[in-house]
C-alpha positions in Angstrom: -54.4 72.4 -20.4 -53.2 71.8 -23.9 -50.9 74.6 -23.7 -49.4 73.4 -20.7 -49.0 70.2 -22.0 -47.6 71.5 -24.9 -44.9 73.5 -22.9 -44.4 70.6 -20.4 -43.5 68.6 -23.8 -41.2 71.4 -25.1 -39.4 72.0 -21.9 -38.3 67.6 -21.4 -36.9 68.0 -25.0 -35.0 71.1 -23.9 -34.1 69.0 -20.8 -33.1 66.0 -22.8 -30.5 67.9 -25.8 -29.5 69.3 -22.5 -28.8 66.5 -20.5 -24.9 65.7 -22.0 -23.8 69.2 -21.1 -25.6 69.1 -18.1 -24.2 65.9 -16.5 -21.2 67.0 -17.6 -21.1 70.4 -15.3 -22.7 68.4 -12.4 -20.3 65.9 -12.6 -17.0 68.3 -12.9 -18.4 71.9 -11.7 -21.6 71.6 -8.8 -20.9 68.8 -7.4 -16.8 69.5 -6.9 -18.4 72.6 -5.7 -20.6 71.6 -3.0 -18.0 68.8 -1.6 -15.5 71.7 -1.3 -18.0 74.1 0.6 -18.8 70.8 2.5 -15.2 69.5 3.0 -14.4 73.5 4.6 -16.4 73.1 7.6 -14.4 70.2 8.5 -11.4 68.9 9.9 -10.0 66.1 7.9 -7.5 63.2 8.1 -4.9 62.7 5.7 -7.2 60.9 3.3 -9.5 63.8 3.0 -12.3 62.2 5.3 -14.1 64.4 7.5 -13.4 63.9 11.1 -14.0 66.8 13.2 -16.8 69.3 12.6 -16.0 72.9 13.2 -18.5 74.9 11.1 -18.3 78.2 10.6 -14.9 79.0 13.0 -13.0 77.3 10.3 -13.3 80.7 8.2 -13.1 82.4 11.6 -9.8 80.7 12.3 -8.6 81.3 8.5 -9.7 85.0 8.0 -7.6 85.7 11.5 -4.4 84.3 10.2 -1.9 86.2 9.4 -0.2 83.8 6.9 -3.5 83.4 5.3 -4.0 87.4 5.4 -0.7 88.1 3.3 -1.4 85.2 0.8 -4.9 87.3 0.0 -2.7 90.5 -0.5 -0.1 88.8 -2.7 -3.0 87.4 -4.8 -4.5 90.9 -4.8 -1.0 92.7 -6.0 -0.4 89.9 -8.7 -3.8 90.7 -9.9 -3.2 94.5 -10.0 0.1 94.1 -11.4 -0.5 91.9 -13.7 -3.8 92.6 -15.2 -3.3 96.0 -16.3 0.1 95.6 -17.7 -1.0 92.8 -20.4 -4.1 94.6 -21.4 -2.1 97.9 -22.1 0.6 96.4 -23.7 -1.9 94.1 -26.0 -3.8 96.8 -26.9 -0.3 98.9 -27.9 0.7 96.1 -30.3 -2.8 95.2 -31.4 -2.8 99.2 -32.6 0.8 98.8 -34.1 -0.2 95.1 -35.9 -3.8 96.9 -37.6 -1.7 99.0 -40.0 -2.0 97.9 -43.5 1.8 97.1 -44.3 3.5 94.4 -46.3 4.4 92.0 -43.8 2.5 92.5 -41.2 1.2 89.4 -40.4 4.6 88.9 -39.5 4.7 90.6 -36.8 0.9 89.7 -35.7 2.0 86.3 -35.3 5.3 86.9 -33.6 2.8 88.7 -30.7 0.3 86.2 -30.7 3.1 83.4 -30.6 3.1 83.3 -26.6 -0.5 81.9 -26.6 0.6 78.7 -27.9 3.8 78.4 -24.3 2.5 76.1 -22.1 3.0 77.4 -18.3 5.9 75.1 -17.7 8.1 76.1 -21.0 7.5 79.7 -20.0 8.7 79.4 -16.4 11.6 77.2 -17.8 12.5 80.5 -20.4 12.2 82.8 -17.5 14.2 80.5 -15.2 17.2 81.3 -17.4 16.3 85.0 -17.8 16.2 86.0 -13.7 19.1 83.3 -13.3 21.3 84.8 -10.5 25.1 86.4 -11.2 25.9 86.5 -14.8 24.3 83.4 -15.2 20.9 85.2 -16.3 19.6 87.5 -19.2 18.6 90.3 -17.1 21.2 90.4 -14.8 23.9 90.4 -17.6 21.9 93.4 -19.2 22.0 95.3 -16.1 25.9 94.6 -15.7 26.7 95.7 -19.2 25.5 99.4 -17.9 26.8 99.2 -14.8 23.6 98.6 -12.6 23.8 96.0 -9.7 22.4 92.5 -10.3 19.0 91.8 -8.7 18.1 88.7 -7.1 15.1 88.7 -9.2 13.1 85.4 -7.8 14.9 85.0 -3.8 14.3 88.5 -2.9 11.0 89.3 -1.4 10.7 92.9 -2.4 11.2 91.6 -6.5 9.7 87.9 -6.5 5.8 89.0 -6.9 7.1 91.5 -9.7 8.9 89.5 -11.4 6.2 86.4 -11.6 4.0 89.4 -12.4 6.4 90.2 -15.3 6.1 86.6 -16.4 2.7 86.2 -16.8 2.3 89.9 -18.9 4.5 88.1 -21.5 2.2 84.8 -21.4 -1.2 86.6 -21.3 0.2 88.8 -24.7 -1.2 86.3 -27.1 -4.3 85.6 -26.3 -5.2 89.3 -25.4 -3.6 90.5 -28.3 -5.8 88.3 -30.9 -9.1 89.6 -29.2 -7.9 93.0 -29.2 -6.8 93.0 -33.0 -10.1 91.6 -33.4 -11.9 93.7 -32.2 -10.1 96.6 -33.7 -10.4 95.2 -37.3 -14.2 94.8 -36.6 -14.5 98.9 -35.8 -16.5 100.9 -39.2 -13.5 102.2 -40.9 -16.1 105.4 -42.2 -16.1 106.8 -38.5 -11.8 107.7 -38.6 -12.4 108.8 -42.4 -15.0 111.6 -41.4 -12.6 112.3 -38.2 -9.6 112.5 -40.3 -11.6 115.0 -42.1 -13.0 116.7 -39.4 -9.3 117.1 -38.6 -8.7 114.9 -35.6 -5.3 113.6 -34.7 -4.1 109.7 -33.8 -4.3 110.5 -30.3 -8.1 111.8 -30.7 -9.1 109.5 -32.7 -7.6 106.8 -30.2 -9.2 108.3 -27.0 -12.5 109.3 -28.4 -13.2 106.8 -30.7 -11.0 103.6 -30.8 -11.6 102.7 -27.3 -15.1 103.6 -26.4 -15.9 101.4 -29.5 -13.3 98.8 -28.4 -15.0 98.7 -24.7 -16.7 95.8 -25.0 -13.3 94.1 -26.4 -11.5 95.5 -22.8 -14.6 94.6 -20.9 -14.3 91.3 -22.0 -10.2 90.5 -21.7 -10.3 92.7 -18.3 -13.3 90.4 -16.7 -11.0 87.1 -18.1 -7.8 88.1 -17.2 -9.1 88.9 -13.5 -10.0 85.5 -13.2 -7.2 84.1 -15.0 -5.1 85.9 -12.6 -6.6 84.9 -9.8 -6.0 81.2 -10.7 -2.6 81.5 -11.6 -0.4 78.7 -10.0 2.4 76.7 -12.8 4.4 79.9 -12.3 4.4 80.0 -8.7 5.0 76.5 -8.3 7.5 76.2 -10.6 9.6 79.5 -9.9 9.5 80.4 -6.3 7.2 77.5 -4.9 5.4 81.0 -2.2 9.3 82.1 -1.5 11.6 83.5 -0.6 9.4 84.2 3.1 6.5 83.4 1.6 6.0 86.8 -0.4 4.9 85.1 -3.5 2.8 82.4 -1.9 -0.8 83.4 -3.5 -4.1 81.8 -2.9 -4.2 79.3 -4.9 -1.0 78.0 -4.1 -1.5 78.2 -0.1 -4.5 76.3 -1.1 -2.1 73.5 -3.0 0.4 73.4 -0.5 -2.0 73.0 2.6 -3.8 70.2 1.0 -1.6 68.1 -0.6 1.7 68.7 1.2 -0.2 69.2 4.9 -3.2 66.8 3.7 -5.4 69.6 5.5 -8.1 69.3 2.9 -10.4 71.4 5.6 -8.5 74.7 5.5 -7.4 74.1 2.0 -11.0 73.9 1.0 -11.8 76.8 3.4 -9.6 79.0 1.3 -10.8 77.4 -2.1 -14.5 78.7 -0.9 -13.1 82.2 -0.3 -11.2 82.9 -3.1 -14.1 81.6 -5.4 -16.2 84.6 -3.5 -14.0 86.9 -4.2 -13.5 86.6 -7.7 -18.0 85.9 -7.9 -18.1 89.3 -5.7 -15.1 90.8 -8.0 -16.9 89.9 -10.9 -20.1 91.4 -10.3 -18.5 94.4 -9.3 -17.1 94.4 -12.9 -20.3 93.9 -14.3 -22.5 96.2 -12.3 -19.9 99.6 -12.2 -17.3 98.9 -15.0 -19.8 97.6 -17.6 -21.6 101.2 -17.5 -18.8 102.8 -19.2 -18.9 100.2 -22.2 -20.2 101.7 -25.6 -22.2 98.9 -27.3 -23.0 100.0 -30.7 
């Protein structure tokens, strides 16, 4: 008994240096939550008051919509487009910024420099850049060697790319300091015996550098998923789901339906579906992709 009381004692202080951070995810993370998974099986006026209850057949209704159906797969290619392209290009100028050169650090902070753009000033750089005719950056490149201009953001076969593109520049910074990190953190004595051993950059970079930098990818690969996932300032402020709706992603179906339709049911609906796929995504990550990591 005096154990238990001992342990009942322990766990209300636990609960009480607790109880600041745990209002504070009730209050902004469970309960938004559970009045989201609440407000999807609802129809609801244009106050956001449930009206009509319809259960289940409102993800019926939503997973057999077609509109619905192509905002999943452009959230799916942004992800795979994206995600990929800003951890290899990171990780190439993470591997040219860990030389030891005068004035380096130069260069590490004109590659890190992105992470301080907000969303809005880097759609606003990259409005200019795909600006049709000659008015744009890219398009006057391509006209100087004699390629055709591309409608970059009000063609639906380069819009998705292109916001894609976008977001490999913004994601640079942030990727790039955990990356450098985690390379300057790697036991300098392991490429010193390999260099004696004989072993070449590119050796020493595929059997070394990243299986001990795998729990560095592991990390920015599980963050920039989500991060992914969630993007909206560029969509909204670039293409706003256009041109025919091939850039219109989750998350911004999910904006649009709710505050332009004030269809706070469906828009929650689709909230509740994208948050299982990036839980189910996620564990995925963690149960197949985490084998592979090398933790020393």
């Amino acid at each position: 008994m005096v154990h238990r009381g001992k342990s009942l004692k322990q766990l209300s202080y636990a609960l009480l240096y607790l109880s600041p951070s745990l209002l504070i995810f009730i209050v902004f993370i469970f309960f938004p939550m559970a009045k989201t998974f609440y407000l999807s099986l609802y129809l609801t006026n244009p106050h956001g008051d449930p009206v009509v209850w319809k259960g289940i057949q409102s993800y019926v209704v939503l997973l057999s919509s077609e509109m619905f159906r192509k905002s999943l797969w452009s959230s799916l290619l942004f992800v795979f487009f994206t995600v990929p392209g800003t951890i290899l290009v990171a990780l190439a100028l993470a591997l040219l910024a860990n030389v030891r050169l005068r004035g380096i650090a130069i260069f590490r902070m004109l590659y890190s420099s992105t992470i301080g753009v907000s969303v809005a000033s880097a759609a606003t750089i990259w409005m200019f850049l795909y600006a049709p005719g000659n008015n744009g950056m890219f398009n006057y490149l391509l006209g100087l060697i004699g390629l055709p201009k591309v409608g970059w953001l009000v063609t639906t076969q380069t819009a998705l790319p292109a916001l894609s593109l976008m977001s490999i520049w913004m994601g640079l910074g942030f990727n790039f300091i955990i990356l450098l990190g985690g390379l300057q953190s790697l036991p300098e004595d392991i490429f010193e015996s390999a260099r004696i051993d004989g072993a070449g950059w590119w050796r020493q970079l595929r059997h070394i550098t990243v299986p001990l930098l795998s729990p560095t990818l592991f990390f920015v690969l599980v963050v920039d998923t989500i991060n992914a996932f969630q993007a909206f300032g560029q969509f909204n402020i670039l293409t706003q789901g256009g041109p025919d709706n091939a850039s219109n992603v989750i998350v911004y179906s999910i904006y649009r339906e709710a505050f332009f339709n004030s269809r706070f049911g469906p828009a929650s609906a689709q909230a509740v579906i994208l948050f299982l796929i990036i839980l189910t995504l996620t564990l995925i990550q963690f149960g197949v992709v985490e084998r592979k990591v090398h933790y020393q």
